[in-house]
VOBA-1610 file (N, C-alpha, C; in pm, whole numbers, padded with zeros to 5 digits, always signed):
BEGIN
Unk+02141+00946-00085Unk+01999+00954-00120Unk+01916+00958+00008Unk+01862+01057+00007Unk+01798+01105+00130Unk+01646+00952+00180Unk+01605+00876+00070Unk+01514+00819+00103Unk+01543+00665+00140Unk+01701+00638+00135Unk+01769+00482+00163Unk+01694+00405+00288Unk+01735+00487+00362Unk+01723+00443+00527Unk+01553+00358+00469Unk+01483+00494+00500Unk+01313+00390+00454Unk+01330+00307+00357Unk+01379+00270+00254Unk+01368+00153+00176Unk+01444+00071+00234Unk+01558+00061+00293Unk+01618-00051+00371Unk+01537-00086+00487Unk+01501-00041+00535Unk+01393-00082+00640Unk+01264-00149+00646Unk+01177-00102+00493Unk+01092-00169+00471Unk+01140-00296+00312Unk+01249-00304+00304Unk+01251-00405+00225Unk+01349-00476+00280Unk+01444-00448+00400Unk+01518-00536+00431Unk+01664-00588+00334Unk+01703-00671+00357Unk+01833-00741+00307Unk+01834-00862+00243Unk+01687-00934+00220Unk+01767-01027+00205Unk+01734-00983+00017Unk+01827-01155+00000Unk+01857-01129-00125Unk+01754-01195-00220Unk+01673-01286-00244Unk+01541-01339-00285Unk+01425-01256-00261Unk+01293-01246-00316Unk+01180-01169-00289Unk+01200-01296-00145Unk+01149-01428-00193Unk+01132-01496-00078Unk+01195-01480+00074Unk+01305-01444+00045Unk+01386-01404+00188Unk+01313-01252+00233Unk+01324-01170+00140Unk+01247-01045+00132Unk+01112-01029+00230Unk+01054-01098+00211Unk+00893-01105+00236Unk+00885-01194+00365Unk+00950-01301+00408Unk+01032-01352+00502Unk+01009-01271+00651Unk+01131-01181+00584Unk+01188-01083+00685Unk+01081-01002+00674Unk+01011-00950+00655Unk+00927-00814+00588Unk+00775-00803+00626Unk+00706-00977+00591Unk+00599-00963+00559Unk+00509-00914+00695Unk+00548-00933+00839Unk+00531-00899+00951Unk+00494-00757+00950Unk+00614-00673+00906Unk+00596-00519+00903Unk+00527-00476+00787Unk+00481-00512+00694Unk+00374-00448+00536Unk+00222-00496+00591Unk+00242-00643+00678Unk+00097-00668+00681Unk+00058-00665+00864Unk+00142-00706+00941Unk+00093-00725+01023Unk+00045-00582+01128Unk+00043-00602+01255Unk+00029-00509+01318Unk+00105-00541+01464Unk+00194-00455+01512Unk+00278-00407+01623Unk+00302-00285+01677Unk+00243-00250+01771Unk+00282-00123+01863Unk+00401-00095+01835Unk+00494-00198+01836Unk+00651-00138+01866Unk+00691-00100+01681Unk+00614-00172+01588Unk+00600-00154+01480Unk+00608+00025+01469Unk+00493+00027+01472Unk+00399+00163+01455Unk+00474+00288+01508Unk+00529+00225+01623Unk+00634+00334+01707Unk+00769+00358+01672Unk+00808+00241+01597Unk+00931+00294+01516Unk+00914+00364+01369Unk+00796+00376+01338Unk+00778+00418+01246Unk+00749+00584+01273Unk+00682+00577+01333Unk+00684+00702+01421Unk+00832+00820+01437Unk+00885+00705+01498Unk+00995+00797+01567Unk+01108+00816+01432Unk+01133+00707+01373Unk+01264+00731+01201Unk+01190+00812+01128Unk+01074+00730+01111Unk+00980+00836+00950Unk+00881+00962+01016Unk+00847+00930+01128Unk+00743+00998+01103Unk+00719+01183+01035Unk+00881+01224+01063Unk+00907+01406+01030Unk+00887+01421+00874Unk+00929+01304+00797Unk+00926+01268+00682Unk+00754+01248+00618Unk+00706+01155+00689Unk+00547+01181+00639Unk+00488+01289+00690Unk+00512+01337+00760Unk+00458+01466+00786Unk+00484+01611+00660Unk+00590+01580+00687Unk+00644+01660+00536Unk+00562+01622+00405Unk+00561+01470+00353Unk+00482+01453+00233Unk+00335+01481+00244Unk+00325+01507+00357Unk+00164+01484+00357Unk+00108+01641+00352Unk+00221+01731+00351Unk+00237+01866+00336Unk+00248+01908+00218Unk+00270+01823+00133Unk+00306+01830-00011Unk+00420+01856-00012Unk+00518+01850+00037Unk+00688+01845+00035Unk+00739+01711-00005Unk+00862+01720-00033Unk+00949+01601-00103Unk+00876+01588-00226Unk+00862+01662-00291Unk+00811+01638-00465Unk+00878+01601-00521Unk+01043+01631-00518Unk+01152+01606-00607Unk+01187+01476-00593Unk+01164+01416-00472Unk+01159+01272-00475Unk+01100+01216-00591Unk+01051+01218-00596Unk+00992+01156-00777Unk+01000+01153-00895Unk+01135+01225-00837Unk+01192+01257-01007Unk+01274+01135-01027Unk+01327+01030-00930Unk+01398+00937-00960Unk+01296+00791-00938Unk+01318+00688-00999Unk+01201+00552-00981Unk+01195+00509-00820Unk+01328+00532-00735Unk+01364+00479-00596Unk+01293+00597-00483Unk+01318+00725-00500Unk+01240+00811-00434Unk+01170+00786-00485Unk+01064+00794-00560Unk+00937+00779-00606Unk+00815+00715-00520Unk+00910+00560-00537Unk+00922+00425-00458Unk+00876+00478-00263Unk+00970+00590-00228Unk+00989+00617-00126Unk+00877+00701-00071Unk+00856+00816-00138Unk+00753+00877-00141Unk+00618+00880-00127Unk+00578+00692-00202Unk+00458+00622-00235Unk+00412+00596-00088Unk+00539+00519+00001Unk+00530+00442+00103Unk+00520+00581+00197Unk+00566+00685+00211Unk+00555+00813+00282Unk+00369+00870+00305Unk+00373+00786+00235Unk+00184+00870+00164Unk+00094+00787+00206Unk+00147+00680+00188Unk+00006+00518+00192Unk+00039+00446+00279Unk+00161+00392+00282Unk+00202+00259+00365Unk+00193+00331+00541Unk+00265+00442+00538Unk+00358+00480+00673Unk+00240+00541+00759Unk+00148+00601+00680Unk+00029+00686+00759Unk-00068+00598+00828Unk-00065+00460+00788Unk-00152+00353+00803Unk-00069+00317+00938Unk+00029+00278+00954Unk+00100+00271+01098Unk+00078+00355+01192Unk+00169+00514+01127Unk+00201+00610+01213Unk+00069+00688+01332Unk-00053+00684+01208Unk-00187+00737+01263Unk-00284+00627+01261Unk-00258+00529+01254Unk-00322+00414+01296Unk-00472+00439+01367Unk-00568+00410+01279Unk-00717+00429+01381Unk-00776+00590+01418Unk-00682+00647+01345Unk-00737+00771+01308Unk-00763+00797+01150Unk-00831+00903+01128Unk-00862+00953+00991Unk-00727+01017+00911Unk-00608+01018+00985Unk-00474+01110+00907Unk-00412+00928+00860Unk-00470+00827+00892Unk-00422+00715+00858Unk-00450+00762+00649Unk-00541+00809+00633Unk-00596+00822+00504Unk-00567+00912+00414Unk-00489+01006+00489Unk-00499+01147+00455Unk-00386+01130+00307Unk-00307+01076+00305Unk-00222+01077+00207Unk-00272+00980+00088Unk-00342+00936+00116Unk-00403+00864-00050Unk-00429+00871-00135Unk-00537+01043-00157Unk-00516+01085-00291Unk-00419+01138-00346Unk-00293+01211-00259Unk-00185+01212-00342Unk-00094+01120-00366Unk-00115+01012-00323Unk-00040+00888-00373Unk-00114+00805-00475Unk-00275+00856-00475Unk-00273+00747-00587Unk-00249+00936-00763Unk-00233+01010-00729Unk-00189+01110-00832Unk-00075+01054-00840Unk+00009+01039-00760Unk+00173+01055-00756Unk+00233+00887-00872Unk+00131+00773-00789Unk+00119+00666-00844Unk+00061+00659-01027Unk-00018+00735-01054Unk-00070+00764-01169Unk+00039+00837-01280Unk+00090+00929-01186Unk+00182+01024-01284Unk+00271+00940-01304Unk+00371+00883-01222Unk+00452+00791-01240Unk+00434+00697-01332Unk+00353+00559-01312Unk+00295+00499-01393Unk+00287+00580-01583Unk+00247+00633-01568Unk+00257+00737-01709Unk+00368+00708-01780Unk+00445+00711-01707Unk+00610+00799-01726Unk+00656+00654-01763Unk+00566+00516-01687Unk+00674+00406-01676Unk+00769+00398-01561Unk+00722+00424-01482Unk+00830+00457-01330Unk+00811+00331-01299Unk+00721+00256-01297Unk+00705+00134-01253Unk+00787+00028-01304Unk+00789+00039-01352Unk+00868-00082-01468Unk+00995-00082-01392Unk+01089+00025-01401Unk+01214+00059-01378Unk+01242+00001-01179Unk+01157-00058-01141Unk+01142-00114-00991Unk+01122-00308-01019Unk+01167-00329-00913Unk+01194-00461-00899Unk+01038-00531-00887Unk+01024-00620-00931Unk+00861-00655-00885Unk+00800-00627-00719Unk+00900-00672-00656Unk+00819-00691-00529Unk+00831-00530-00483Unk+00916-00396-00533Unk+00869-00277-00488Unk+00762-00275-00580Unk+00718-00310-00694Unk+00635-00287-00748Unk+00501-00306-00680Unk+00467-00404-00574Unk+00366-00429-00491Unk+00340-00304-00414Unk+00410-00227-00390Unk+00365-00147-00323Unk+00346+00014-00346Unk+00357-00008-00497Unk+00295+00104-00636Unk+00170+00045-00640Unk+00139-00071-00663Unk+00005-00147-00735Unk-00069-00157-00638Unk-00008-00092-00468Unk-00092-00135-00362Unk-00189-00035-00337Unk-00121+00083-00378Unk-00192+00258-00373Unk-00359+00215-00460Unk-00321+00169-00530Unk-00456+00146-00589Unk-00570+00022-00578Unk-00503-00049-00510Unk-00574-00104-00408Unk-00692-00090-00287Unk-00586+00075-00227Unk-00616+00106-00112Unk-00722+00207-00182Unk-00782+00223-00337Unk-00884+00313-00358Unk-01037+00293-00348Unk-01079+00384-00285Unk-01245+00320-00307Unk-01331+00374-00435Unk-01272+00316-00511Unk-01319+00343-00676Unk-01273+00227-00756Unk-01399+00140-00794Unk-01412+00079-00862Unk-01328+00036-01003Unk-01327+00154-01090Unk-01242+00171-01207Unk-01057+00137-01167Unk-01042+00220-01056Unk-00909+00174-00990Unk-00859+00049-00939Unk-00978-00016-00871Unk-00978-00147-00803Unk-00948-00249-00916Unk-01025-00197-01068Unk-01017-00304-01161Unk-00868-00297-01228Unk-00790-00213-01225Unk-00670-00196-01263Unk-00572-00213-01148Unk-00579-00237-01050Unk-00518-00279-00938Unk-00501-00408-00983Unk-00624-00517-01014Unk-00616-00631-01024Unk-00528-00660-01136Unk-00523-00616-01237Unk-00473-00597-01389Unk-00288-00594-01348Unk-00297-00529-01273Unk-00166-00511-01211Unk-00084-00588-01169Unk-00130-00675-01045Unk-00122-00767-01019Unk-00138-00870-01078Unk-00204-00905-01163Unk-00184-01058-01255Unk-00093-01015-01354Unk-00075-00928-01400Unk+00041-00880-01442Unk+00201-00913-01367Unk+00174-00871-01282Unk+00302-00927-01199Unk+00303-01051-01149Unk+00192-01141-01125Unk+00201-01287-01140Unk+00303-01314-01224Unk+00225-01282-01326Unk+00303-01383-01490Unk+00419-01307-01521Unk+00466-01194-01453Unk+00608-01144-01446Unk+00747-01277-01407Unk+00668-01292-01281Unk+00738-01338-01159Unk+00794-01497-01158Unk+00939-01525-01151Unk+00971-01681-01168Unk+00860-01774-01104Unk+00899-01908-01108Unk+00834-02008-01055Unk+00821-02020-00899Unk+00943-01953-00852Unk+01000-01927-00750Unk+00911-01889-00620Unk+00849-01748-00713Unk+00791-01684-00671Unk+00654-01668-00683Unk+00591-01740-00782Unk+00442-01770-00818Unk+00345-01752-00701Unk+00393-01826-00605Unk+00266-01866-00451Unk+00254-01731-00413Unk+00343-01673-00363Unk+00393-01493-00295Unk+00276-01406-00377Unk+00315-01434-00507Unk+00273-01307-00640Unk+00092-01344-00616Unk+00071-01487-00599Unk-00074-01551-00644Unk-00170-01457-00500Unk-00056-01474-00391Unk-00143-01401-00261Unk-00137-01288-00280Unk-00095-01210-00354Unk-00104-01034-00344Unk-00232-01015-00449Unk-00203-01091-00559Unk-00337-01095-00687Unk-00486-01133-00589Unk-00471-01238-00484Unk-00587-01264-00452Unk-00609-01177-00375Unk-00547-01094-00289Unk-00581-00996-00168Unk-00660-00861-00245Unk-00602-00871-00389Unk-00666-00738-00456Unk-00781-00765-00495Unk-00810-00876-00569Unk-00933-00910-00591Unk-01025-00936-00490Unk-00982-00965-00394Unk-01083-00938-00289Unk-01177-00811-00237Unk-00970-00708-00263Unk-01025-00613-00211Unk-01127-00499-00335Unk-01134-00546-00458Unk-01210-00516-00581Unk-01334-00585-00538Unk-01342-00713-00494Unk-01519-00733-00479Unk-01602-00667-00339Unk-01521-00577-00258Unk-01587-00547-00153Unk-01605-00396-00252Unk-01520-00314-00277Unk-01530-00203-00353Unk-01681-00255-00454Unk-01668-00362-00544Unk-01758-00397-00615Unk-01929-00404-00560Unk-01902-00440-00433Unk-02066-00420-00368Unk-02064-00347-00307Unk-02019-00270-00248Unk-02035-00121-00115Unk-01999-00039-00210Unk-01903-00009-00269Unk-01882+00098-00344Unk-01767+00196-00261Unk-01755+00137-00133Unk-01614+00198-00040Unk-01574+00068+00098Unk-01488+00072+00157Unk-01455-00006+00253Unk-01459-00014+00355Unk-01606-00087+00420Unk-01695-00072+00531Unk-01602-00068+00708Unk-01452-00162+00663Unk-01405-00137+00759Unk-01332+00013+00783Unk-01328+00101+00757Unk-01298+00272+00728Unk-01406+00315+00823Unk-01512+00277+00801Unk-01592+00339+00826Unk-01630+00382+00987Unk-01602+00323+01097Unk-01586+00418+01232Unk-01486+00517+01230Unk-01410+00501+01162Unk-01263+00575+01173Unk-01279+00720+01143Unk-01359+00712+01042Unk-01351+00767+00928Unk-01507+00880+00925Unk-01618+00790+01071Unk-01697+00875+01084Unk-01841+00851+01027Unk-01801+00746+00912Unk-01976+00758+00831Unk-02039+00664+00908Unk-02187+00608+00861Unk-02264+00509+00933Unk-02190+00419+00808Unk-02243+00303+00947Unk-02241+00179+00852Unk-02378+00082+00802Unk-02388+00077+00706Unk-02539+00041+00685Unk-02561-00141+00728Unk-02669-00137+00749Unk-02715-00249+00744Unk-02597-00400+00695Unk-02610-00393+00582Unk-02550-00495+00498Unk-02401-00490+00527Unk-02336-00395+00534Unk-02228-00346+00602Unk-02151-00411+00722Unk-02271-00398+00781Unk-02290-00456+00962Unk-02260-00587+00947Unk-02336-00682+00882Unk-02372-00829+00834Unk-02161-00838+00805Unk-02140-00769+00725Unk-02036-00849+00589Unk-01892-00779+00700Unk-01960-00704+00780Unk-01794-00668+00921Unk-01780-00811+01038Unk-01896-00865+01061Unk-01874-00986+01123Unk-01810-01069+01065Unk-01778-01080+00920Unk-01742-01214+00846Unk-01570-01220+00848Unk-01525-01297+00862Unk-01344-01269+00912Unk-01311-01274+00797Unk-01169-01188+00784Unk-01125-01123+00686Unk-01163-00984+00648Unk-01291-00954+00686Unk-01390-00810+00600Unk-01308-00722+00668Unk-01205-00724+00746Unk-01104-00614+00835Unk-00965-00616+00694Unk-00921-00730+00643Unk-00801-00713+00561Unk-00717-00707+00716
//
């Protein structure tokens, strides 16, 4: 299966979400040059390709699918980091995420890949989306053992967060040098406040 390598890499080995996220949570959330640069150099021919609209057939199975998502949303956010091609793959990931979803592709994935189906819509600046992001996520709360409750409770709260900034701007003020627009007033105010980066 042509898309292993990237899912072993971004989900790692261990055998618990907890071990999972462990090993992991560094590379989904944090930020590293040497990060960014290995992402670069394994994936990057690969997002380049999806972002071309290639690898479609990937999605015909729940694991490419899976692979594809992260090709579109997750990897561009590394690879082009602080540029505008960081973005470029989002509306076809949140289509790709939608069609899927349809189908039930989601289901057929382990919860914690499921975070990063439910994350595409996260990353939307549309309201209606943001509110089903959240839906998503408390959904997968009350999926998730006891085990795992604290893990599941921080991904539900990161969305709802990221639903009340969508909820008053109407898009995500930190985008916004990157990306070129002004930032207004109120904007300005709510970028000083820590966290308003995610």
């Amino acid at each position: 299966m042509p898309w292993l390598e990237l899912l072993n890499w971004w989900f790692g080995e261990g055998a618990t979400v907890s071990e999972i996220s462990e090993q992991k949570n560094g590379l989904w959330f944090g930020y590293k040059p040497e990060q960014d640069a290995e992402a670069r150099a394994r994936f990057g021919e690969l997002v380049d390709r999806a972002l071309a609209g290639e690898l479609t057939d990937w999605a015909e199975s729940p694991h490419g699918w899976l692979a594809l998502v992260l090709l579109l949303d997750q990897l561009p956010r590394m690879i082009y980091r602080g540029t505008p091609q960081a973005f470029a793959g989002d509306e076809r990931a949140l289509q790709l995420v939608r069609d899927g979803m349809a189908h039930g592709g989601d289901v057929l994935l382990a919860p914690i890949q499921r975070v990063f189906i439910y994350l595409v819509l996260e990353h939307a600046e549309d309201l209606r989306v943001q509110d089903q992001a959240v839906a998503q996520f408390q959904m997968l709360h009350g999926l998730v053992g006891t085990e795992d409750q604290a893990l599941f409770a921080d991904f539900l709260d990161y969305a709802v967060r990221h639903r009340d900034v969508i909820s008053r701007f109407g898009r995500f003020p930190h985008r916004n040098e990157v990306l070129g627009r002004e930032t207004t007033e109120a904007e300005q105010v709510f970028l000083t406040k820590p966290g308003s980066r995610f």
